[in-house]
Residue, then its C-alpha position, 0 to 999 in steps of 0.5 A: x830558803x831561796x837557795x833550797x828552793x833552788x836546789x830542789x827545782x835543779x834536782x827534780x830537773x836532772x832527774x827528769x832530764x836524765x829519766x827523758x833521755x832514758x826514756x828515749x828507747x821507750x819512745x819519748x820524745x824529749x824535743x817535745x818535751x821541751x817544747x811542751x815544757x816551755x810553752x808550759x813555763x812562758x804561759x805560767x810565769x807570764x814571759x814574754x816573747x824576749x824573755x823567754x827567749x833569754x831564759x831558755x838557753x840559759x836554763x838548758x845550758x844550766x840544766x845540760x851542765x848539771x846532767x852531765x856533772x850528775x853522768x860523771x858521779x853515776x859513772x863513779x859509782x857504776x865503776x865503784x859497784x863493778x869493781x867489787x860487789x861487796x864494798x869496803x867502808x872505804x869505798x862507801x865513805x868515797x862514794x859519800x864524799x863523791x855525793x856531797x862534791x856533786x851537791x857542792x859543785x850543783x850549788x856552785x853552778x846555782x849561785x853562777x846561774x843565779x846572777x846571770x837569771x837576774x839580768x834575764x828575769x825579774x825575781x817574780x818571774x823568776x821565782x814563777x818560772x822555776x815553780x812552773x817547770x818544778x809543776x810541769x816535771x811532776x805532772x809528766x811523771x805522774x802522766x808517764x807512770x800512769x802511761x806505764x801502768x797502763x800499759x802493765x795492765x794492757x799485757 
């Protein structure tokens, strides 16, 4: 359940982190984004000062680590689709096995964060830390497809 949890938080945050820095060209700020978010998280999960001063470079070191693992699969299967607009099963089963080697080496990132989280945070604040950044996630994407679509109706 934890390693769920876990796993599904680290999803949301790639995907986030990937979509802010796309982004960017529409003006995102991601610097203030992250400030905004960590401000968030240290008042949700109740982190003090130092931790959250521990908690934070490791968690954008995880998070930097898993971006750049997810840029390299979208990489692959960039190339996949280039090379050839009508893929054999061959190449449709390497780009599953690519897939669930990403999943694979996403898990193995986890579990090595997870030892080094537990000598930062307590599992309670822990645990309130990444449901706290899940929350703020969800909220900015919900407030930058609102933006978005308020911008289509403006046009």
């Amino acid at each position: 359940m934890k390693k769920t949890i876990i796993f599904l938080l680290s999803a949301i945050t790639l995907s986030i982190f990937s979509f802010s820095l796309r982004a960017q060209d529409r003006k995102m700020n991601v610097e203030d984004f992250e400030k905004r978010k960590q401000a968030y998280v240290k008042e949700k999960a109740a982190l003090t000062d130092e931790e959250a001063q521990r908690y934070f470079p490791l968690n954008s070191e995880l998070n930097q680590k898993k971006f750049e693992l997810n840029r390299q699969y979208r990489q692959k299967l960039e190339k996949a689709r280039k090379n050839n607009q009508k893929m054999s099963d061959e190449e449709y089963r390497q780009i599953i096995e690519n897939d669930v080697e990403l999943k694979m080496k996403e898990a193995e990132l986890e579990k090595e964060y997870s030892a080094k989280f537990d000598k930062v945070l307590s599992p309670e604040k822990l645990f309130k830390a990444q449901q706290a950044e899940k929350t703020f996630i969800q909220q900015e994407v919900a407030r930058f497809r609102e933006q978005e679509k308020s911008k289509g109706k403006n046009k």
